[in-house]
C-alpha positions in Angstrom: 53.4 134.1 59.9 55.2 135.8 62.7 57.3 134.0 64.9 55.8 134.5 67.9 52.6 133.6 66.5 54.0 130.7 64.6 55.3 129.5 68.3 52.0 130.0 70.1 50.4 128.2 67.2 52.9 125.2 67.1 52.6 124.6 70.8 49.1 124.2 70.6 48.7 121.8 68.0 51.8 119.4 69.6 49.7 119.1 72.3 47.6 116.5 70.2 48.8 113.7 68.4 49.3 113.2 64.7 48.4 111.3 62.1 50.2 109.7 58.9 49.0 109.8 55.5 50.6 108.6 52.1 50.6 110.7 49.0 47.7 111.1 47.0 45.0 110.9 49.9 42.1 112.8 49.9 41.6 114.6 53.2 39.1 116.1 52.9 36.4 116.5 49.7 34.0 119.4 48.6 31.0 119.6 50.7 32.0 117.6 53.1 31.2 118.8 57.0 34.3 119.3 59.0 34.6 118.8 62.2 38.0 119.5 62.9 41.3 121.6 61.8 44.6 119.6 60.4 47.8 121.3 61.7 50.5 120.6 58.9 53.8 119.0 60.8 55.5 117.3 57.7 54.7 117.1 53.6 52.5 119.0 51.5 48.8 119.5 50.8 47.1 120.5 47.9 43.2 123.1 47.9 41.8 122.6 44.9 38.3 122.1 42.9 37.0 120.5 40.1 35.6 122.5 36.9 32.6 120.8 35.1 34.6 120.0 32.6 36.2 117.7 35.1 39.5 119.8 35.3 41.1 120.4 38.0 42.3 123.6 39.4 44.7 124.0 42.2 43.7 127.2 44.2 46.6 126.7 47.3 49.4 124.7 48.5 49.7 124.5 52.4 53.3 123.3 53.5 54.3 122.6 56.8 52.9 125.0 59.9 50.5 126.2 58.0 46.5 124.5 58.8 43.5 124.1 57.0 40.5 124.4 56.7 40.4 127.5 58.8 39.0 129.5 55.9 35.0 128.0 56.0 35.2 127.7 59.8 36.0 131.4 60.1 33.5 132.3 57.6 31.0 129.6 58.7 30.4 128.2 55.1 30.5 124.7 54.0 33.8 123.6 52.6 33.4 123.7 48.3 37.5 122.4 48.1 39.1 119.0 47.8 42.5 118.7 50.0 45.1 116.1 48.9 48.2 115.1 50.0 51.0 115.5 47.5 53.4 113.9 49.2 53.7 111.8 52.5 52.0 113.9 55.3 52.0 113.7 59.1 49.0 116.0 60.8 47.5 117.0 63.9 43.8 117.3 64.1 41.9 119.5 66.7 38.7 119.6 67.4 36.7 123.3 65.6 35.5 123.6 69.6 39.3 123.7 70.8 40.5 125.5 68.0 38.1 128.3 67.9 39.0 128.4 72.2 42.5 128.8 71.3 41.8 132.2 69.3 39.4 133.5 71.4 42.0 133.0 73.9 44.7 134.4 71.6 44.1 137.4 69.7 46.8 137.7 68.2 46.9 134.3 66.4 43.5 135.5 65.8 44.4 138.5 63.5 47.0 137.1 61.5 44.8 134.0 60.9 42.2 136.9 59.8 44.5 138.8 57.8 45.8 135.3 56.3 42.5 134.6 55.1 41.7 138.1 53.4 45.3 138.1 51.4 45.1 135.0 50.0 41.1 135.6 49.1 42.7 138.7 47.1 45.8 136.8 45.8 42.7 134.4 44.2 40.7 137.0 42.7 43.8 138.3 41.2 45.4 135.1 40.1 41.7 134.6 38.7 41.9 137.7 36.9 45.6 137.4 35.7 45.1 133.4 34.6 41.6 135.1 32.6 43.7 137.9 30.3 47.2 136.0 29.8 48.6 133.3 27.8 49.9 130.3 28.0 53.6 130.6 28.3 53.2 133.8 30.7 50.4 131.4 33.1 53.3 128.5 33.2 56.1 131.1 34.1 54.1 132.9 36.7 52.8 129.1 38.0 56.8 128.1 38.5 57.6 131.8 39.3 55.4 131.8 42.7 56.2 127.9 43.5 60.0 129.1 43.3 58.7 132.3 45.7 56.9 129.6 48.3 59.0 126.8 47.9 62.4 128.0 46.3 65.6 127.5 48.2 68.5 130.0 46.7 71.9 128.3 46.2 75.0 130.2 46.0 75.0 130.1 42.3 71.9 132.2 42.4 70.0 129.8 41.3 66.4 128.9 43.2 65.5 124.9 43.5 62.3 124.1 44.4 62.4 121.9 47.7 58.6 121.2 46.3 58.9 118.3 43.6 56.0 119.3 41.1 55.1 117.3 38.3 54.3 119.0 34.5 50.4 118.2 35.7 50.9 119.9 39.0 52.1 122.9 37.1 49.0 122.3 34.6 46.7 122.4 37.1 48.0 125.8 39.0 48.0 127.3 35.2 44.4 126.1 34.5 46.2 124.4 30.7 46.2 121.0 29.7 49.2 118.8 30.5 50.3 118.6 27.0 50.3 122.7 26.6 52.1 123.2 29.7 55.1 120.7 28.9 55.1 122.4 26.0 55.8 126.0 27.9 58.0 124.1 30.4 60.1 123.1 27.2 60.4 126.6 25.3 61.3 128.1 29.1 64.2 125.0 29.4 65.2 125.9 25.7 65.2 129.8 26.5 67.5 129.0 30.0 65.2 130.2 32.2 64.6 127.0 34.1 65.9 123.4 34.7 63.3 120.6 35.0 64.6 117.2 35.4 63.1 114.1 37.4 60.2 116.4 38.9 62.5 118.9 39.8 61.9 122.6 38.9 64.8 125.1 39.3 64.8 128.8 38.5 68.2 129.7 36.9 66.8 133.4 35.7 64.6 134.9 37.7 64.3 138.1 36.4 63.7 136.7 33.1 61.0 134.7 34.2 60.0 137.3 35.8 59.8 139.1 32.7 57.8 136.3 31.1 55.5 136.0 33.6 54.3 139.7 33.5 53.0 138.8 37.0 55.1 141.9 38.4 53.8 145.4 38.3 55.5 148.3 39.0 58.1 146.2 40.1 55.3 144.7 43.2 54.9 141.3 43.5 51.1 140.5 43.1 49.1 138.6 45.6 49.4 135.1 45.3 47.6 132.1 47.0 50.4 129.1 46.8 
């Protein structure tokens, strides 16, 4: 988000006041009717939806400044998506009536909220596509890969840590595997130095060959992602 947008869009949300939630609350559930947007001021919340099977498949992350669920008020659709909080969250929620005000007001705000939407509708169909024709070790590379792209701080070593604490079924769910296949990935990429994981911490010690792993680069551009 651009600054100056990300400013206009901070200020007004603080005008509100916020809300506390602890981890593992579900905001909001599919085909619920929403009356209002949440403005993310602290933690982490999790899109996702549930396959027949009963599987769950995480489709975005939001962290904070980012607000949801913008996408079905744009579009006016109903809302198919769970949202959970992953860990302790504080939000701000605005009426649609004031928030739809606000970017008629601002167009700018308006555009990148627009363009926001279309990317990460692209980085889905892709991610789709990708999670469709590759396998399992390359689907738990690229999962960690992206989180360490979203959520990664760099230290001086090189190394990325994920500020992000994700659990092995967190990564299971953003691969679309079972638990049990995806620690088994997360092991062989520990074994192959690639990664650390220890006490739901994830950091990337070689990117490149995760990178390589992942065969989510190509032509040496990042594909769209969604979390």
């Amino acid at each position: 988000m651009d600054s100056k947008v990300n400013e206009k869009v901070s200020k007004f949300f603080l005008q509100f006041p916020s809300d506390s939630h602890e981890k593992g609350e579900i905001l909001i559930s599919a085909n619920d009717k929403t009356d209002s947007v949440s403005y993310l001021k602290s933690g982490y919340v999790k899109m996702y939806s549930i396959s027949e099977a009963g599987k769950e498949i995480t489709l975005n992350i939001f962290k904070p400044g980012t607000y949801f669920p913008a996408m079905s008020l744009i579009a006016e659709q109903p809302n198919y998506y769970f949202y959970e909080s992953m860990t302790p969250i504080e939000t701000i929620n605005v009426t649609n009536e004031n928030f739809l005000d606000f970017l008629r007001r601002e167009n700018d705000v308006f555009r990148d909220l627009s363009k926001r939407v279309f990317s990460g509708l692209n980085g889905i169909l892709v991610r789709m596509t990708y999670l469709l024709s590759s396998d399992a070790q390359a689907r738990v590379a690229a999962a960690i890969l992206m989180a360490g792209q979203r959520f990664g701080i760099k230290k001086t070593s090189g190394e990325i840590e994920l500020e992000l604490s994700l659990t092995h079924k967190d990564i299971a769910d953003l691969s679309v595997l079972t638990r049990e296949t995806t620690s088994t990935e997360i092991g062989k990429l520990v074994k192959e130095g690639l990664i650390k994981n220890e006490n739901k911490s994830f950091t990337i010690i070689d990117i490149e060959g995760l990178r390589d792993v992942s065969r989510i680069y190509d032509g040496g551009e990042v594909l769209p992602h969604t979390f």
